[in-house]
N, C-alpha and C positions, 0 to 999 in steps of 0.2 A: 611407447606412449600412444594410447588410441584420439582419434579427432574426426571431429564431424565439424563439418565446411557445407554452408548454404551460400553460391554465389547469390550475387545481388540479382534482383529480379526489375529492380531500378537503380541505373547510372547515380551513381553521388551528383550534389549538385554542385555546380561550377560556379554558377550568378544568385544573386537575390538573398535574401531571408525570412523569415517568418510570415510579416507582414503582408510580404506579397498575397498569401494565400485569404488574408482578411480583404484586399484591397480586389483581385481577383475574382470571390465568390461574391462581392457586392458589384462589380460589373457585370457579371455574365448571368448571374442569377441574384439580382436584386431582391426579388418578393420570397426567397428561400428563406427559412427560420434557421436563426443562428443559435439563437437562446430562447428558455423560456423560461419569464421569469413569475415565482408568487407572490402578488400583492399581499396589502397587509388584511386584504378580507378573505383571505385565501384560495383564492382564483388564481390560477396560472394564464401568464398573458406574454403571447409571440412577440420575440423579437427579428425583424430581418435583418438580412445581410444590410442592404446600403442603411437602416437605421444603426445597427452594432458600427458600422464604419463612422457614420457620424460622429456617436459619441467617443469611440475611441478617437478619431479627430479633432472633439475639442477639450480633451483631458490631456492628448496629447500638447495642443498648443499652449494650454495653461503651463504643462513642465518646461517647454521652452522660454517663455514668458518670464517663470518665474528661474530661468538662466540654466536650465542642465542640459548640457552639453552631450554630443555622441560621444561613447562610453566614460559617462560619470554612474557611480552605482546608485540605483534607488531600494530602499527596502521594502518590504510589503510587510505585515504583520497583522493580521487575522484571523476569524476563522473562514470556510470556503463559501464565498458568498459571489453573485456577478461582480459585484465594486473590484472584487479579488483578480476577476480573469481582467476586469475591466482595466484597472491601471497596469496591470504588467504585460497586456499589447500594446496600452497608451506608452508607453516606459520604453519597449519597442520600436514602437514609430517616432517618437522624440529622440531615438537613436542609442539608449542608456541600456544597460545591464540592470537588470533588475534580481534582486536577493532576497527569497523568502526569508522570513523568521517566526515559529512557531509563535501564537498566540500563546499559550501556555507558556514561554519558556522564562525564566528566569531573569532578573534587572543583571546579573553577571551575565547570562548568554548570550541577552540584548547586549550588550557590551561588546564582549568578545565577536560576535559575528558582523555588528556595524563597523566598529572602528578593522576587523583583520580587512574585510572588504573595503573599507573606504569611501562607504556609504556619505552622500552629499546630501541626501533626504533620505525619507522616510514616510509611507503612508501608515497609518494605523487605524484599526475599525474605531475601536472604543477611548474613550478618554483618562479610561483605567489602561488602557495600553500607554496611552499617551503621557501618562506618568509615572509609566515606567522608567519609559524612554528618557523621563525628565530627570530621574534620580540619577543615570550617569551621561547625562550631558555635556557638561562641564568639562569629562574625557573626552569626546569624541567631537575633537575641534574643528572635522572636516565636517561635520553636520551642520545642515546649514537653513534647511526648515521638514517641519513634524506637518503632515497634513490629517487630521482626523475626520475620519469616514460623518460620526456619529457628532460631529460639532459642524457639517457641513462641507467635506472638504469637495465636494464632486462641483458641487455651486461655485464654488470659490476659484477653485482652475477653471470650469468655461469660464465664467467671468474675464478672469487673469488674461485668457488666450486667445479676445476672440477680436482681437488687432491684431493677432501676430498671421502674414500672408502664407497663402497658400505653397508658394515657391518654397520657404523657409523651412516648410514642413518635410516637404517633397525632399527637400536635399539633405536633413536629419535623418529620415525614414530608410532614404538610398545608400545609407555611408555602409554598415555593418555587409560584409559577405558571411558566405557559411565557414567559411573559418575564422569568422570571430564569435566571442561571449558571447549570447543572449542572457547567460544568468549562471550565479554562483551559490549553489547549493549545497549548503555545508553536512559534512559528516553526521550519523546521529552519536557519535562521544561516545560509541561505549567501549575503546581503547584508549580512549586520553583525549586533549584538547580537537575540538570538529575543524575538519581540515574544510576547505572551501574549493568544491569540485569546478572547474570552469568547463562548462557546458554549451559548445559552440551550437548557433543558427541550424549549421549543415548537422552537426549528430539528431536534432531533432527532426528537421524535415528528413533526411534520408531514412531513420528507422520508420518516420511513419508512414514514408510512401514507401517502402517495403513490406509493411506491416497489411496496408490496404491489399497491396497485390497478392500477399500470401494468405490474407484470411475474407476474402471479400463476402461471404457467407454472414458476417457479421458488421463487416466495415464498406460495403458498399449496397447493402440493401439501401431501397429508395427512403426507407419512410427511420433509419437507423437512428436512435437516441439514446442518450445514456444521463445519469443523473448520479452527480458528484456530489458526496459526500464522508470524503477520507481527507486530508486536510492537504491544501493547494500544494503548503508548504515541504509535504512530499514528492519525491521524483518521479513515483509513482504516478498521482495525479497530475502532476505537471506534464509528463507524457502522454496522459489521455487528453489534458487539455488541447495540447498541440496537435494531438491524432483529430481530434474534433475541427481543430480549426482546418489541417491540411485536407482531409476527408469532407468534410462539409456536413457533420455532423452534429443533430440538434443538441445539447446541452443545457444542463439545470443543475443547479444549486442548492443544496439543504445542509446546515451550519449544526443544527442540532438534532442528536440523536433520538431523541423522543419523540422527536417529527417525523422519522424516517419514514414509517408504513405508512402515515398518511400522505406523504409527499410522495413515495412512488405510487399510490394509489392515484393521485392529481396529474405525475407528469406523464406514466407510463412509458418505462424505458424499452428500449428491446434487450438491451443490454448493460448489465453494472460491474462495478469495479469494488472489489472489497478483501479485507484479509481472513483469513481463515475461520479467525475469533467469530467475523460476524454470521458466518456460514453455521459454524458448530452451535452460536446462540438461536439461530432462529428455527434449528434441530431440538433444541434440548427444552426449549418452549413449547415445540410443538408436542414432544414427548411427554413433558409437566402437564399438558392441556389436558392431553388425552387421558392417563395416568387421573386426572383428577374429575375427569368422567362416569369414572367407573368402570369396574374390571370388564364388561363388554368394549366399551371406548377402545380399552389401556389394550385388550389383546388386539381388535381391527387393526389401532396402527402398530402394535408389534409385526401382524401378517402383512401390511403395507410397503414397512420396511425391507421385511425382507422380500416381499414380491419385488419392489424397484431396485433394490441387489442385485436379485436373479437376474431382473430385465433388461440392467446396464453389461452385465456380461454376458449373457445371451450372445448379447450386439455385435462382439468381440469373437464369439466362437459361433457365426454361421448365421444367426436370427430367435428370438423367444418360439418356443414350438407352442401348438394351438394354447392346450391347458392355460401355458403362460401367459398371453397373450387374452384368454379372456380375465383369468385376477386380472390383472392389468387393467384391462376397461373398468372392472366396476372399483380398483381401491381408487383409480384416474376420477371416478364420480364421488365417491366419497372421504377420499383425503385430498391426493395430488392435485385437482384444480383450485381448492381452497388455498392450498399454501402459492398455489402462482396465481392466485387473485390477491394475494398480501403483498404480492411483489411491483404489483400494476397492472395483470393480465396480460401482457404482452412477453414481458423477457424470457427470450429463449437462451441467454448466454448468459456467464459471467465470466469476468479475469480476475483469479484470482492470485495474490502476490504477497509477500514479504515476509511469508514461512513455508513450511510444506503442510499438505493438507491432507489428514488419510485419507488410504484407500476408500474404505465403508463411505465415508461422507462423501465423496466426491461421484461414485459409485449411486447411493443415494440422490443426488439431486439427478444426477442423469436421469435416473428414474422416473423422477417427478417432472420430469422434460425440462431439466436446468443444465444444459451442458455447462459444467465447470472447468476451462482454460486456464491452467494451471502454468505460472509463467516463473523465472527466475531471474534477476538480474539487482544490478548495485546502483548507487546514486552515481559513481562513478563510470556506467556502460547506460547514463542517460533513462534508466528504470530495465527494459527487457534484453536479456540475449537470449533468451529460445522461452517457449512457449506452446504447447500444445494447439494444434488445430484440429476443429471438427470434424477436417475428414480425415486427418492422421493420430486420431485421438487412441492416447496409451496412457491408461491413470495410472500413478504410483511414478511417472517422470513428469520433467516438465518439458517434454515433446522435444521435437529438434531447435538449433538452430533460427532465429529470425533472417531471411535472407540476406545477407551481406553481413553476416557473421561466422566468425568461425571457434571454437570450442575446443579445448587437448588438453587431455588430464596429465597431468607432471605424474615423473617417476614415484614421489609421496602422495601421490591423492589430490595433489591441488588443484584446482578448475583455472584454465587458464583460457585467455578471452582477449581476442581483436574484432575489429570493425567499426562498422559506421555509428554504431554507437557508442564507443569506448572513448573517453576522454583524453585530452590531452597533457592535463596539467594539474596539480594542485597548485591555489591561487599563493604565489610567494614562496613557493617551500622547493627549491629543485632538486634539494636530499632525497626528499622523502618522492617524490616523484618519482626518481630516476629507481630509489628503492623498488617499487611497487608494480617495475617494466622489468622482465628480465633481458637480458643483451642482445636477443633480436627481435625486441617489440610486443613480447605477449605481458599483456595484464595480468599480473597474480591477485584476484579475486580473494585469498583465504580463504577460500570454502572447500570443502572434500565432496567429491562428487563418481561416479564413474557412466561410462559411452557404452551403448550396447551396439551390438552387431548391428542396428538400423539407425546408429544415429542418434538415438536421444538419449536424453541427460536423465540423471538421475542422484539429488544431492543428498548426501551422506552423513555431513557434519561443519564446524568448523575446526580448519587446523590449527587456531591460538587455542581454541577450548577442549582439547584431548587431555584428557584425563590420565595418568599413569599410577596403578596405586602399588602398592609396598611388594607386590610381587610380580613387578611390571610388565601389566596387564594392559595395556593401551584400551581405554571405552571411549566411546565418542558420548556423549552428554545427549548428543541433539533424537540421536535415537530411540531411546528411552523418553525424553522430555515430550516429544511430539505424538510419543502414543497415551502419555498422560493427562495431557492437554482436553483430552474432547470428552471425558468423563466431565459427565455435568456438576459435580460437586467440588470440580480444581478450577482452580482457575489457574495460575502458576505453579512450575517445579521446575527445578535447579538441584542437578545431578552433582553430586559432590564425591571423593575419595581421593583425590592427590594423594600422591605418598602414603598411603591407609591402605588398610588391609582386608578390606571392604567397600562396595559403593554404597551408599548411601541416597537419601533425598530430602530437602526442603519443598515442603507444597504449601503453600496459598489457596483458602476457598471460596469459590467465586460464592460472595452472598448473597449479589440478586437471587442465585437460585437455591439457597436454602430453605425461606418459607414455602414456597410451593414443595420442595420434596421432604421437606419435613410432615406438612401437611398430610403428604401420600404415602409417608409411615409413619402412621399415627404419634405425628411427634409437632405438634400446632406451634406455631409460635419458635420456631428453633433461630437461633441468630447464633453470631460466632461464638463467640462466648461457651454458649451451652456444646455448640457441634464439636470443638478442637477436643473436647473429652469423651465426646458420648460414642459409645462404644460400636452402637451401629454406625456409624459415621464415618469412625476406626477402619470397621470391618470390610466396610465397602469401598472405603479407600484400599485396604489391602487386597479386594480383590481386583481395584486398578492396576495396582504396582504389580501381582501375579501377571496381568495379562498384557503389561509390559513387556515383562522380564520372557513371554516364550520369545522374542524377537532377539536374544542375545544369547550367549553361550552363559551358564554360571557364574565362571570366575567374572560374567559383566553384570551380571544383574545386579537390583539393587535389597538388599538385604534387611534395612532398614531407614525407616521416615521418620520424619516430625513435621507436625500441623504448625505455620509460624502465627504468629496472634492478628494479623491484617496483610491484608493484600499491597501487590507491586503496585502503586500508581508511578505519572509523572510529578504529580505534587511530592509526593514524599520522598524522589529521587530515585528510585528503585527502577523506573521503565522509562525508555530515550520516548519523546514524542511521535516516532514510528511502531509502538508500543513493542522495542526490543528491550531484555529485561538485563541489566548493567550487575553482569554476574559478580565481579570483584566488586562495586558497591555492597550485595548483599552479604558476600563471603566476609567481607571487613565488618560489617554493622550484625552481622548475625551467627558471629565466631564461634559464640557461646553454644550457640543449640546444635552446630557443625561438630562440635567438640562431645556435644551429650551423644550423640549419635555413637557414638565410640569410647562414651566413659557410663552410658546407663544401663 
């Protein structure tokens, strides 16, 4: 079994919890910006440290006020707004566990994630949240009050709280160490009922001051900001939030996506956090753009592309020699600074997480001076166990190691995983717990992965979704899926052939972008409907599936597809709010066209 081991680069912590670091960066650096936030006239306006303390000090006393106790659970349900980070530091310092719950998610989910937690309240933004909540109420007899964002509720707590003394505060705030909860973030479902990760003080603060020390290229430049908008409700961003507060990093908020390029244009981040999807969409735009320029446009950025190919591997093997290095400068003047003027004109980074991302694209934004940090890890190892750095940067893994972890692949491919950010517990369940540790303490992740000669990871697949068909063939799904993915006309695929004598595929097409490439083959107006038949549409899909399939041997490729009539959302069940795609959902509800695949 190979393993790669990053000692700690910072001691775990022994005293304190989260808050400290709120409490801390408004003593020492008072006038430091915490947040920035955008009014409603679309100005962005600084928040500092001892103001952020404030009001998390009087939302805090309003929860004591209104009686919650150190560790009672409160829920958050939203989309990622300040109100968001705001009550689950106030949640924090009133001494409580506080428990995302997807705005999006369902009056059953609300159900099952309040009542398994034990939730005593609940904040919610909207009053459409808030009757949600209402319809299973009447279950969840530990719930005790609904606070809504959007009917007032941040007025209503100072109000509530601002008799309640400073002492009282101080000794709620002090209870929690790093080996207790700060918060219980459930599973995304897509093996069965979401189990509820219990996510101590100390796994947060130790990855993230681990995280400062091993990449401070990004996390301790003076003027570092970053602008959130992937949903809090993720572990993902719930770790950058924490990285932000441990680090002293400025933070902003943007809830809808329509907003986004103008809100990084307002906040200008150095650095953002995003999954793959939004990388490969802000690629395939820029492609359509040009593409509908005219064939001088459409071939510059063809040459673009591939100059910043060249120029991110260059980098790798020794430096770009002269030739290269002037393309460079002039596509750097006529594409590459445009698209990081979309971005805010500052960011040089990104982290990116919750799938793999190919080579090309990740290669690509290097080029365009976007290093893409390419990170791995579970809701249950607190969001990262290894992650690329800048200066140990190798696309196609996702880098060593986070310091104070450690990584060894089992004898079947599995990734197995300890440290400081690996959880303790699933909340009530010690079956399934003790399942999920094998007999001297490493985490079984389910994921397939393998370690190279220097350390880094590199993932594979997962091992619930292997594939075995009629001539037991062992494929991995994720291999094939993820190089179909960045074709601008898929949006989803689901590798099918269990027990068949054949693989096969189900694809989904993304249809924001069919009018524009219909457009750019003289095909105006093209929506689903018309594209699932038409045969250039067909054709170009199949020459996706070809350039899949040279990544596998034959007997794995996939042989044959079908276009399904609409896309994976969360409304319609098909994709967990981490936008993973709930394969036995589709397999169950889409038997029929599984079955054509192998009877037409």
């Amino acid at each position: 079994m190979r393993s790669s081991c990053e000692p700690p680069l910072v001691q775990p912590a022994t005293t304190g919890n989260l808050t400290d670091c709120v409490v801390e960066t408004a003593r020492e650096e008072p006038r430091r910006v915490s947040v920035s936030r955008k009014g409603a006239d679309g100005q962005w306006r600084d928040t500092t440290a001892e103001e952020f303390l404030a009001e998390v000090t009087a939302i805090a006393k309003g929860l004591l006020a209104a009686g919650i106790a150190p560790g009672d659970r409160i829920g958050i349900m939203g989309r990622t707004s300040y109100e968001w980070t705001l009550f689950d530091v106030a949640g924090w310092f009133a001494g409580a566990v506080t428990v995302p719950v997807y705005e999006t998610s369902s009056a059953e989910q609300v159900e099952w994630i309040l009542a398994d937690s034990g939730c005593v309240a609940c904040v919610v933004e909207t009053t459409e949240n808030a009757g949600r909540v209402a319809t299973v109420r009447e279950r969840l007899p530990r719930l005790r009050d609904v606070w809504t964002l959007e009917s007032g509720a941040v007025e209503e707590l100072r109000t509530a709280g601002k008799d309640v003394p400073d002492a009282d505060l101080e000794r709620s705030r002090s209870v929690a160490g790093p080996g207790d909860p700060a918060t219980i973030i459930y599973t995304s479902g897509t093996t069965g009922r979401p189990k509820g990760c219990e996510l101590t003080h100390g796994n947060f603060l130790d990855l993230a001051r681990n995280a400062r020390a091993a990449i401070p290229e990004v996390l301790q430049r003076p003027d570092a900001a970053t602008l959130m908008f992937i949903p809090l409700a993720h572990v993902f961003a719930r770790y950058i939030q924490a990285l932000c507060l441990v680090c002293r990093i400025r933070m902003g908020h943007t809830a809808d996506a329509k907003d986004l390029l103008g809100d990084l244009a307002g906040f200008r981040p150095t650095f953002i956090l995003a999954v793959p999807r939004v990388f490969q969409k802000v690629y395939n735009g820029a492609e359509q753009k040009a593409a509908a320029g005219g064939k001088l446009r459409a071939r510059i950025f063809e040459q673009a592309v591939r100059t910043a190919d060249a120029w991110s591997r260059s980098l790798d093997t020794g430096g770009p020699p002269l030739p290269l290095r002037l393309r460079h400068q002039l596509f750097d003047r006529l594409v590459y600074s445009k698209l990081r003027t979309l971005l805010g004109g500052r960011v040089e980074y990104a982290v990116s997480g919750g799938a793999p991302m190919g080579e090309h694209l990740a290669h690509f934004f290097r080029g365009v001076g976007l290093v893409v940090l390419e990170g791995y890890g579970l809701t249950e190892t607190t969001a990262p166990l290894a992650v690329t750095r800048p200066s140990r940067l190798r696309i196609g893994t996702v880098g060593p190691p986070l310091p104070g972890t450690d990584v060894m692949i089992a004898d079947d491919g599995e990734i197995l995983a300890r440290g400081v950010g690996v959880f303790r517990r699933y909340r009530d369940r010690p079956e399934e717990t003790a399942a999920t540790f094998t007999d001297d303490g490493w985490f079984r992740t389910g994921d397939l992965g393998s370690i190279d000669e220097s350390g880094y990871l590199r993932i594979t697949g997962r091992k619930k979704e292997i594939i075995v068909t009629a001539n037991g063939k062992n494929v991995v799904p994720a291999a094939l899926e993820d190089r179909l993915r960045p074709h601008p006309l898929v949006s989803q695929a689901v590798v099918v052939g269990d027990g068949r004598h054949f693989v096969g595929c189900l694809l989904t097409l993304d249809e924001e972008a069919l009018p524009s490439w219909g457009a750019n083959h003289g095909k105006p107006g093209l929506d689903l409907a018309a594209a699932r038949g038409d045969a250039d549409v067909l054709a170009e899909l199949q020459k996706a599936v070809d350039r899949a399939n040279e990544a596998v041997s034959r007997a794995e490729s996939i042989r044959k597809f079908r276009v399904l009539p609409g896309d994976f959302t969360i409304e319609n069940g098909y994709l967990t709010p981490s936008q993973k795609v709930k394969r036995s959902e589709v397999l169950k509800d889409f038997s029929d066209e599984v079955e054509a695949l192998y009877t037409s």
